[in-house]
N, C-alpha and C positions, 0 to 999 in steps of 0.2 A: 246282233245275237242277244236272246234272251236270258237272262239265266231261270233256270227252272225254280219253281216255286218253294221246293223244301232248301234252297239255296238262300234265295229271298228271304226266307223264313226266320232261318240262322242268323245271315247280317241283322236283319232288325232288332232282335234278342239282343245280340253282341252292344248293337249302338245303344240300345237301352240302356245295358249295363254301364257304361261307360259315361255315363251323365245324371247331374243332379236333378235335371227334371225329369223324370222316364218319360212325362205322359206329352212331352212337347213331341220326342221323337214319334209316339204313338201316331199324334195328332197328324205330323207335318210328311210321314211318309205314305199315310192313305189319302194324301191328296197328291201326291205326285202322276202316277194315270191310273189306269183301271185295274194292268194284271198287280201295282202293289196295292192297291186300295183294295181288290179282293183276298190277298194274303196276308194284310195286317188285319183286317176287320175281322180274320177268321181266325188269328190269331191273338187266343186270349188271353195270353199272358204279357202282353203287350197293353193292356189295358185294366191291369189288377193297382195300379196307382192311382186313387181317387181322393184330390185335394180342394178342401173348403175354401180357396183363402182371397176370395174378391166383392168388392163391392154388390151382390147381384140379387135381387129378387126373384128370381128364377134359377134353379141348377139341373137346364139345360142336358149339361156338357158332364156334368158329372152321371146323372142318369145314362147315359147315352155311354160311358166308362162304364158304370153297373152294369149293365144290358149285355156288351159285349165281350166283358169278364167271365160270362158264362158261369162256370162250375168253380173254378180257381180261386185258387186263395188271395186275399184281398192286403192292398196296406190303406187306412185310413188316416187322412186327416186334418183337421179340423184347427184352423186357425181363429184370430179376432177378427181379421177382418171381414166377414159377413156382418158383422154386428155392427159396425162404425157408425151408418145411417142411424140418428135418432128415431125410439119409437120401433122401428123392425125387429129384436132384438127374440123376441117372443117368437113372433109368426117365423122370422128362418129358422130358429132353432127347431121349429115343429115340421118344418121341410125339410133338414135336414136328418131327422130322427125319421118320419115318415119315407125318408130314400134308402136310408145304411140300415134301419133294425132287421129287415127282412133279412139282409144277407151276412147276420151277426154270427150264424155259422162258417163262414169263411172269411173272417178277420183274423189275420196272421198279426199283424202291426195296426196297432191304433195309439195315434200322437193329437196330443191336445195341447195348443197354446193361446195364451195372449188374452183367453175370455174375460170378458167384460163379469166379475164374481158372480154377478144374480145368473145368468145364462151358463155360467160353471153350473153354481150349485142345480140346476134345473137340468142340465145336461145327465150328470150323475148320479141323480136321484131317477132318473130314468132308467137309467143305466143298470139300479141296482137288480131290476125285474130281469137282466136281459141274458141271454144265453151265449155265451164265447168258447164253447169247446175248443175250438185249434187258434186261440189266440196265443201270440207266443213272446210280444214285447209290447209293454204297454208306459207311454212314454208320458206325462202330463208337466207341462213348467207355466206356472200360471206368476205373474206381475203382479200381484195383491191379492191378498188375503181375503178371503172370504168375509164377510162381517157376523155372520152367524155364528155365536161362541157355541152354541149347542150343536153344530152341525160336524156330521163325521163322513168321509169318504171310504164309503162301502159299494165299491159297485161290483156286480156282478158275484152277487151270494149264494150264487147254484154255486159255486166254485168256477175257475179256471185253470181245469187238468193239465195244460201244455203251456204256461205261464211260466219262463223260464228269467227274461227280461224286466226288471222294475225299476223304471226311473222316475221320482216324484220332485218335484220345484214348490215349493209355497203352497204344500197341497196338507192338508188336516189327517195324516193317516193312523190310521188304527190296528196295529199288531196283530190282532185279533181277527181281523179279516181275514175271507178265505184267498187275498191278490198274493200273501206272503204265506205261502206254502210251493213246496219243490221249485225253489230260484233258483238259480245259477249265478245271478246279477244282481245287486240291490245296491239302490243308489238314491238318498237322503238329502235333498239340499233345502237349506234354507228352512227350518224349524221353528215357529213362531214361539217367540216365549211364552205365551201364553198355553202352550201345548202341554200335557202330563209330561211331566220329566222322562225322560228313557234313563232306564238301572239296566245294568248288566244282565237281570233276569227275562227284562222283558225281549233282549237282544236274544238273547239264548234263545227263547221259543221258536224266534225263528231261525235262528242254526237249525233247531232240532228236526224244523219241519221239514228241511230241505236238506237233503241227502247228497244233491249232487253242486250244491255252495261253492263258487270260485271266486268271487269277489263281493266285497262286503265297502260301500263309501259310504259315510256319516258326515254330514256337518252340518251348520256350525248345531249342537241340542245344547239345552239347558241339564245338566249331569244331575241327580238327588244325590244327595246326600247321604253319607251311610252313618246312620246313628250308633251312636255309642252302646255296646254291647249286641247289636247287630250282627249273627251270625254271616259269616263271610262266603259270597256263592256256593263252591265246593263244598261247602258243609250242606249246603241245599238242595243240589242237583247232581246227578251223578255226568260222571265224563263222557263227553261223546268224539267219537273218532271222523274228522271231515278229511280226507288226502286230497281231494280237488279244488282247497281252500288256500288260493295262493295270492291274494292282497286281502288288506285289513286295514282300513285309510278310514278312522274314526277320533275325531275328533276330542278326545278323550282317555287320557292316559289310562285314569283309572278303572274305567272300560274294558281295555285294551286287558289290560293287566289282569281281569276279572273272569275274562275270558279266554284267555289262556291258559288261566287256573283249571277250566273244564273242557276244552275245546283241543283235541288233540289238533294240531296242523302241522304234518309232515313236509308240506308243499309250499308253504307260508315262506315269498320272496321278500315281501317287504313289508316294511311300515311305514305312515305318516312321515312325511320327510320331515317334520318337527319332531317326531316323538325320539321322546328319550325314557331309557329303558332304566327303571330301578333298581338299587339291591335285591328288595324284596322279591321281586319276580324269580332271583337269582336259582334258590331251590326249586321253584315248577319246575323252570327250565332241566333241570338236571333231575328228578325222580317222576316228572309226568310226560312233557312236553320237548323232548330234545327238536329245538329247527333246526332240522339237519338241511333242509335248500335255503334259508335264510340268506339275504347274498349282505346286504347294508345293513350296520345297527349304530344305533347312538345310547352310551351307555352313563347316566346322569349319578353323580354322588349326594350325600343327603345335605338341606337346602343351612343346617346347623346340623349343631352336634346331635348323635343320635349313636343311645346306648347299643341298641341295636345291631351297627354298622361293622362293628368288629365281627361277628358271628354269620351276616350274611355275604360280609366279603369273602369268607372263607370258601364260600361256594363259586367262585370265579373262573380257578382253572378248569373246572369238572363241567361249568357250564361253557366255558369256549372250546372245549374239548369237540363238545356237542355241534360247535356249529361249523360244519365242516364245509360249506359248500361261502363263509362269509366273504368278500373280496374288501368292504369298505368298515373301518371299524373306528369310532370317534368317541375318547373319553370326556367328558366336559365337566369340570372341578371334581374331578376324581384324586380321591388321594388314595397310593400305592404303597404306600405304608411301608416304604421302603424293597419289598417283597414281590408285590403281585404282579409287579411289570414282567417278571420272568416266565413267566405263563403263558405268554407270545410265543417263547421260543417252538413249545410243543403243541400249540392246538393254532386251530385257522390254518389249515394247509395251503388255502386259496388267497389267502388276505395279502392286500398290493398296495393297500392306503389306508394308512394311520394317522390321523389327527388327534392333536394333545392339547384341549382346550384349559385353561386357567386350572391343569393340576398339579398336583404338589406330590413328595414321597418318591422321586424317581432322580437319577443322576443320568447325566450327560453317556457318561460311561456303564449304566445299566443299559441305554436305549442301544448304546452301539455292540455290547454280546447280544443284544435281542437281534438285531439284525446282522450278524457276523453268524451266528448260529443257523439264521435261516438260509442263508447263502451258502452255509454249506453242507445242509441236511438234504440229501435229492428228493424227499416229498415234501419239501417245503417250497413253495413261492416266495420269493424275495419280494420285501419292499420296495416299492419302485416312487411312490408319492407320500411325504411326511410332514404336517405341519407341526407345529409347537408353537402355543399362542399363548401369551399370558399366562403362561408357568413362570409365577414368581419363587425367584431363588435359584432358578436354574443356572447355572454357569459353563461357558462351552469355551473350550482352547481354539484357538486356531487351527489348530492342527487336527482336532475331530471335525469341524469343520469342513474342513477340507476332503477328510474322507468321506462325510457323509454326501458332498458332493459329487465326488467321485461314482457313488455306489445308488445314488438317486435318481431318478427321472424327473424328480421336483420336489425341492427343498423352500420350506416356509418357516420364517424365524420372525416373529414379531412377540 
């Protein structure tokens, strides 16, 4: 028994989906007999995977993937290894620019790795003439740097309208381009120092362009410097509201911090699992900026004394007020000034884990009303996980101890 064709049709789709090479399945079920060789071959979405990545003077097999892709949207891409043979480096890259430009209208995904720098830069400077309307993730991780200190990566300067997806590796980019406008995704690795520093303002631009921003990763950049008597962002730029802006994994506190100054994020889950949060930030949070889904924060005291720190710790409870959705919350050389530990009792409705890294200003017996109060307030979550590290000075009875055992799911005392 047969199965009918729109039947056939679906399995192969399905097995597609289900594997990292799509185009093997393509390949290996139109050679099984005739009626599946006639329903894959006419099936063209079964053949919109078309990858660079072999030895060959000839691409065959990719053309013949173009050919039968028809109409449909394409993913490209383009590996090192065509270029490994010395001397070839030139002539593939012009067979393979001569196969893909025609069909640069229907490039959904286009991934670039591994090139050998001069056939980068030659690739991309091609690239800049070239038309990508329904492009929608453009992926590039190149292994070294380009040698060209004057050279910028600007491809594709009609714009790219449907450009949601930006992932760049060791790639020279330019802010200024039109690849960073309406992202969703933006993803930064490996910034060669030699690159213009990235400041807080040149990030903003592109917040500003992109309206529908959900994740922002940065590392490792070189941060400027903000000179003395330097107006501070917010005095620069006015606020902008992003709610579909929920990571922020930059590399950079001050950054961080700069941009939150103007950057409304209601949706905003987390940060940098390094990053620690300063006093100073302490009033954004509370008159601009409430992270109300905020789930983890790490909250750092000043590194010396600082006249300061009396006047912004004041701002503490009114900002954990704010963070109502937080579950993980870690002080580190925080001092509590005998005071501001009590501020637990009524804000962080969700919070389940408290770590108490090398602070000071808090007794044995303030920690245990913070957590006796929350155990018996019904919109409170109890503590369930508490460390206490290198709080010198601290002194603990046995017999607190013992309850906090009791009342814990996991207790940490070093």
């Amino acid at each position: 028994m047969e199965l009918p064709p729109d039947v056939l049709y679906y399995i192969f789709v399905l097995a597609q989906a289900g594997v990292s090479e799509p185009r093997n399945v393509s390949t290996t079920v139109s050679h099984v007999c005739q009626l599946w060789r006639a329903v894959a071959v006419h099936a063209s979405i079964l053949w919109t995977t078309v990858t660079f990545d072999s030895d060959r003077s000839q691409f065959d097999d990719e053309a013949l993937f173009l050919e039968r892709s028809r109409d449909a949207s394409l993913e490209i891409e383009i590996t090192g290894q065509p270029f490994d043979t010395p001397g070839t480096s030139t002539v593939r890259l012009r067979a393979i620019i001569a196969l893909i430009r025609p069909h640069s209208h229907r490039w959904r995904v286009l991934k670039v790795s591994g090139l050998p720098p001069r056939v980068f830069t030659m690739l991309f400077d091609d690239l800049r003439s070239v038309d990508a309307p329904a492009l929608e993730t453009l992926v590039v991780a190149q292994q070294a740097w380009t040698s060209r200190a004057d050279w910028a990566f600007r491809p594709f300067e009609s714009g790219t309208p449907s450009l949601r997806d930006l992932r760049l590796k060791k790639v020279p980019w330019d802010f200024t381009a039109p690849l960073f406008n309406n992202l969703q995704k933006l993803i930064l690795d490996g910034i060669p120092g030699r690159a213009r520093a990235l400041d807080a303002e040149a990030l903003y631009t592109v917040v500003e362009r992109s309206p529908e921003l959900e994740e922002v990763h940065i590392w490792p950049f070189p941060t400027r410097a903000v000179e003395a008597g330097e107006p501070l962002l917010a005095s620069r730029v006015p606020p902008i509201r992003r709610d579909r802006l929920k990571k922020l994994h930059i590399d950079s506190p001050a950054t961080i911090e700069a941009l939150l100054s103007v950057v409304l994020a209601p949706s905003l889950l987390r940060f940098p699992p390094l990053y620690h949060m300063r006093p100073a930030l302490f009033p954004v949070i509370c008159r601009l900026n409430p992270l109300t889904s905020l789930r983890e924060l790490t909250i750092t005291g000043p590194d010396g004394p600082d006249p300061a720190f009396d006047g912004l710790v004041g701002y503490l409870p009114e900002m954990l007020r704010a963070l109502e959705s937080l579950e993980g919350l870690n002080f580190y050389y925080f001092d509590f000034r005998d005071r501001w530990l009590r501020c637990l009792e009524t804000s962080c409705p969700r919070l389940k884990q408290l770590a108490l890294t090398g602070c000071a200003g808090f007794t044995a017996e303030s920690l245990q009303r913070v957590m006796a109060h929350r155990m018996g307030a019904e919109e409170m979550q109890s503590l369930n996980t508490l460390w206490i590290v290198d709080c010198q000075g601290l002194t603990m009875e046995q017999d607190l101890q013992s309850w906090l055992v009791a009342n814990l799911a996991y207790l940490r005392l070093a």
